[in-house]
N, C-alpha and C positions, 0 to 999 in steps of 0.2 A: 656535486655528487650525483650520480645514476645508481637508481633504485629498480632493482627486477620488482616487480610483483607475482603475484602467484599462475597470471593466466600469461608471463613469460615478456610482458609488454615492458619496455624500459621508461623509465621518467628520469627529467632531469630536474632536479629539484636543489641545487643547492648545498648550502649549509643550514638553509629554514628545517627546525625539527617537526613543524607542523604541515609544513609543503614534502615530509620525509611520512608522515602519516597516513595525508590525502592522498599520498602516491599506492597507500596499499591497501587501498578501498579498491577490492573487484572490480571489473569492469562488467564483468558477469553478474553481478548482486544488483548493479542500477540497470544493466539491459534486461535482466528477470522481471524487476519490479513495475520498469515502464512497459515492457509485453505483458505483465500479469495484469494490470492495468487498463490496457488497449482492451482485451479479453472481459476485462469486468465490467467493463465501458460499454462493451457492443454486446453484452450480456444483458447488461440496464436496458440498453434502449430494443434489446429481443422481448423482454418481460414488459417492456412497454405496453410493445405493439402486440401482443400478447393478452394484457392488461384492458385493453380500446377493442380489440375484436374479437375477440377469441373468448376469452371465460372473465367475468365481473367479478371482479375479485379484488379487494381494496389492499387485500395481503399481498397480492401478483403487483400491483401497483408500489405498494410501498418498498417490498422487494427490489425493482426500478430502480425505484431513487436510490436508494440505499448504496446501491451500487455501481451508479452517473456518480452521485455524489463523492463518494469515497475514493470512487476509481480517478478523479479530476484531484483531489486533496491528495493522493498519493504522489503522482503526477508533480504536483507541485512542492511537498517535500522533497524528492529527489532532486527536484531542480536547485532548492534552497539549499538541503544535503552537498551539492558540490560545489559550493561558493564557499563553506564554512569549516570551521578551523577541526571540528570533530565529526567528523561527514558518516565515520559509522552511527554514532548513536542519533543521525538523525534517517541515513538508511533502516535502522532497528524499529524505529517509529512506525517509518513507513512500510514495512515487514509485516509487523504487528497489525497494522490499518487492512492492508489489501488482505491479509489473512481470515480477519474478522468481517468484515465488507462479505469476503464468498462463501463463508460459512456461514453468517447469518441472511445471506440475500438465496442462497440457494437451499436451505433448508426454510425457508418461508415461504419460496414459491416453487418447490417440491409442495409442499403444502399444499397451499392452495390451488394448486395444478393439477395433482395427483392424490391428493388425500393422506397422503404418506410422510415422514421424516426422514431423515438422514442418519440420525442416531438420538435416543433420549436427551434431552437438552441440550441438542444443537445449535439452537436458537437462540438462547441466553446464552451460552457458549462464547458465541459469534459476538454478541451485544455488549456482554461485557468487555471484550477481546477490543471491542473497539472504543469503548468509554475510557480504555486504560490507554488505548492508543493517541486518546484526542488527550488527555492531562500528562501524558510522558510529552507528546509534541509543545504543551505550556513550558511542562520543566527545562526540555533541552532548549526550549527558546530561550529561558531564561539562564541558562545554565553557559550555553556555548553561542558569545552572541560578539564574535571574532569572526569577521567574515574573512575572505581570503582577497 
């Protein structure tokens, strides 16, 4: 069986109804995810070097990590994402992750950089946005653990 997907790419998948699912997983959602990624990655390491020369700021610094960190975990959701049997809810995961990662890394070092926020409680916003992100990635591990 050949399955179109939405952005027009054909898959050939079979009679597998889970190789009929994986096939309509965007191809657009995991190229977003890994360019939003790259972006928050070379974001981190701007806030770094930013962090080391520019203004001493342990919030400009944690900012950094926040966002090396998250942006390398997202990364590697997508990649686990397309081995496994339910590849949206572990793209959802990672959605939810790089969302929280830039909304909590760029309102903290908006902060610390400029004195300023991004909007009233952006910042737990973003923190929780990711707390929720790292125990839905426990649940989906535990939930869909069918690899391809």
């Amino acid at each position: 069986m050949t399955v179109r997907v939405g952005d027009d790419t054909m898959h050939e998948v079979g009679n597998d109804p889970d190789a009929v699912a994986r096939a309509a997983v965007s191809d657009w959602w995991v190229a977003l995810l890994v360019a939003g990624a790259g972006l928050a990655g070379a974001a981190g390491v701007a806030l770094a070097a930013v962090a080391a020369h520019r203004v001493a700021s342990a919030a400009v610094a944690a900012a950094a990590q926040i966002l090396m960190i998250h942006a390398a975990a997202v990364v590697g959701i997508v990649a686990v994402a397309l081995r496994m049997a339910v590849a949206r809810a572990w793209l959802g995961v990672a959605s939810l992750m790089l969302a929280g990662a830039v909304l909590f890394g760029s309102d903290v070092a908006l902060s610390g950089i400029a004195g300023v926020r991004l909007f009233p409680m952006a910042a737990p916003t973003g923190g929780s946005m990711l707390m929720a992100a790292w125990v839905a990635l426990a649940a989906v591990g535990l939930w869909d653990r069918r690899p391809v």
